[in-house]
DRENTI-966279 format. One record per residue (C-alpha): x, y, z; residue in three letters. Coordinates in nm, 3 decimals. Example, Ala and Ser with C-alpha at 12.3 -4.5 7.8 and 13.67 -1.06 7.14 Angstrom:
PT        u        v        w  type
PT    1.230   -0.450    0.780   ALA
PT    1.367   -0.106    0.714   SER
# end
This chain:
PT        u        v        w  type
PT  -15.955   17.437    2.967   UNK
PT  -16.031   17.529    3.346   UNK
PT  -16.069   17.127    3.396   UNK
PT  -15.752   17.028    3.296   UNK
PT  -15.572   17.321    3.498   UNK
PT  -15.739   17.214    3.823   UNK
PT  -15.685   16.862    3.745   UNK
PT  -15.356   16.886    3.638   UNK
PT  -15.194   17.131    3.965   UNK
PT  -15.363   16.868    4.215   UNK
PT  -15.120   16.630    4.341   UNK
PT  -15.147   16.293    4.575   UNK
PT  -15.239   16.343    4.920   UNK
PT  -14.891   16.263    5.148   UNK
PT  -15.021   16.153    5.435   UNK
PT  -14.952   15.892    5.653   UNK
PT  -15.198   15.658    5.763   UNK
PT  -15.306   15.676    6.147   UNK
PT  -15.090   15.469    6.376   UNK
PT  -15.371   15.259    6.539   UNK
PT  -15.437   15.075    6.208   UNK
PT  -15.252   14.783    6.179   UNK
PT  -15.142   14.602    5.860   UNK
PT  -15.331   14.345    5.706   UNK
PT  -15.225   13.967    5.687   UNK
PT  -15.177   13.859    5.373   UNK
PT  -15.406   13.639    5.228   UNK
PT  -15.374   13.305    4.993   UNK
PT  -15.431   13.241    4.664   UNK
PT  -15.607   12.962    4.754   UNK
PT  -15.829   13.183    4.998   UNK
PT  -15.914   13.353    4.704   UNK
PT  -15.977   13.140    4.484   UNK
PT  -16.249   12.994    4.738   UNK
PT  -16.381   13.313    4.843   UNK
PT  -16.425   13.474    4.463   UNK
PT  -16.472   13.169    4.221   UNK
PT  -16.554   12.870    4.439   UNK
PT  -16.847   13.004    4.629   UNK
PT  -17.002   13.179    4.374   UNK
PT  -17.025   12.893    4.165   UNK
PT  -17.147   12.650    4.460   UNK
PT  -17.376   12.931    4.508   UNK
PT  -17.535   12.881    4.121   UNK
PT  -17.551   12.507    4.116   UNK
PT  -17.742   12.515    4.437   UNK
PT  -17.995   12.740    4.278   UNK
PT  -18.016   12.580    3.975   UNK
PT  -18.064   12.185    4.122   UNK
PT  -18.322   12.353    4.369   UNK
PT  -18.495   12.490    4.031   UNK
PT  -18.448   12.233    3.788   UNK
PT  -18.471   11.884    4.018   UNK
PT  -18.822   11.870    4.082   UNK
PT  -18.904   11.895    3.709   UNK
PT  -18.629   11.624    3.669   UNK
PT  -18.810   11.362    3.909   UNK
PT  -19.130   11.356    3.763   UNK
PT  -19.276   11.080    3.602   UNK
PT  -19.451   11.112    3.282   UNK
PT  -19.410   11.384    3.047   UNK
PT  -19.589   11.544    2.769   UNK
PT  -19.444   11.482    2.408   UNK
PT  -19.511   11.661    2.135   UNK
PT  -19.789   11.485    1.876   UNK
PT  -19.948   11.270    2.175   UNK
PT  -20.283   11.359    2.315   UNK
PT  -20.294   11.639    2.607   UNK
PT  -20.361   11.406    2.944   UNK
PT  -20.370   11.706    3.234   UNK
PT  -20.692   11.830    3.371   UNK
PT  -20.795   12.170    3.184   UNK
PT  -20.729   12.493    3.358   UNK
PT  -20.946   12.800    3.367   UNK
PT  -20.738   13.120    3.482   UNK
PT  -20.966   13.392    3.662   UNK
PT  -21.240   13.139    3.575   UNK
PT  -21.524   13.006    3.936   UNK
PT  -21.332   12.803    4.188   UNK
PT  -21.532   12.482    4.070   UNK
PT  -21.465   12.508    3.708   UNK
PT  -21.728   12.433    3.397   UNK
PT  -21.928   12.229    3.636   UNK
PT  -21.984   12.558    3.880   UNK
PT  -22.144   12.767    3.618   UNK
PT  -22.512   12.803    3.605   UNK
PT  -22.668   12.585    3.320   UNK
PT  -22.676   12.754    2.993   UNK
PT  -22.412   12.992    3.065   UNK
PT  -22.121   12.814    2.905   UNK
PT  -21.965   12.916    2.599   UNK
PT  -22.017   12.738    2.249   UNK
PT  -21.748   12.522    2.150   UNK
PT  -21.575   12.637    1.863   UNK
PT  -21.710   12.427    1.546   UNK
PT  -21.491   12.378    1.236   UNK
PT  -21.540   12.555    0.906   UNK
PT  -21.622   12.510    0.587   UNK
PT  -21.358   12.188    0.390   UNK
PT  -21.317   12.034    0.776   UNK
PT  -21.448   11.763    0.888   UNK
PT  -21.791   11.813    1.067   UNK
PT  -21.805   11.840    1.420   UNK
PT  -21.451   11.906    1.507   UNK
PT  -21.360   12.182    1.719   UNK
PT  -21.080   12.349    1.718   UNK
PT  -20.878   12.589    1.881   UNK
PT  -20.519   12.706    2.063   UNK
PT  -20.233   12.880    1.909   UNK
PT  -20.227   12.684    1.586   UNK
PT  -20.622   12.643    1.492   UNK
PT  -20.845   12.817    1.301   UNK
PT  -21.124   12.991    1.339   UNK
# end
């Protein structure tokens, strides 16, 4: 109840503004326009090219069902790869189980174990 007394006897301050500010120019629609649509959206397609055009410009690319070309990677792994570890420290390949074919590994988000 106290909040709607206070906020109800207040009143708008009447006060003039100082007399060294001067009034502003009015501005176009067109100024705008520029200012709060055009340069934003400039803005967003320069971003996105400077994302999305080098991925645009290469050559080949992988498609799904054809054999994986690239060079392996090994995150965290020694800065020469496989070839850098000691002999006999490398891990097993991953053989396939019982009902597969012999001798094929497998592996990745869709093999089995």
């Amino acid at each position: 109840m106290p909040a709607i007394v206070v906020t109800g006897v207040t009143s708008a301050a009447v006060a003039d503004p100082p007399a060294q500010w001067a009034d502003n120019p009015s501005v176009s629609a067109m100024h705008v326009l520029l200012v709060l649509v055009v340069a934003p959206l400039a803005l967003f397609a320069l971003i996105w090219l400077l994302v999305y055009l080098p991925s645009m410009t290469r050559g080949e690319k992988y498609k799904p069902g054809q054999a994986w070309r690239g060079e392996p990677e090994w995150f965290g792994g020694p800065r020469g790869g496989v070839e850098a570890l000691e002999p006999g420290t490398a891990q097993p390949a991953v053989t396939a189980g019982a009902g597969d074919e012999v001798g094929q590994t497998r592996g990745g988000a869709s093999g089995r174990w």
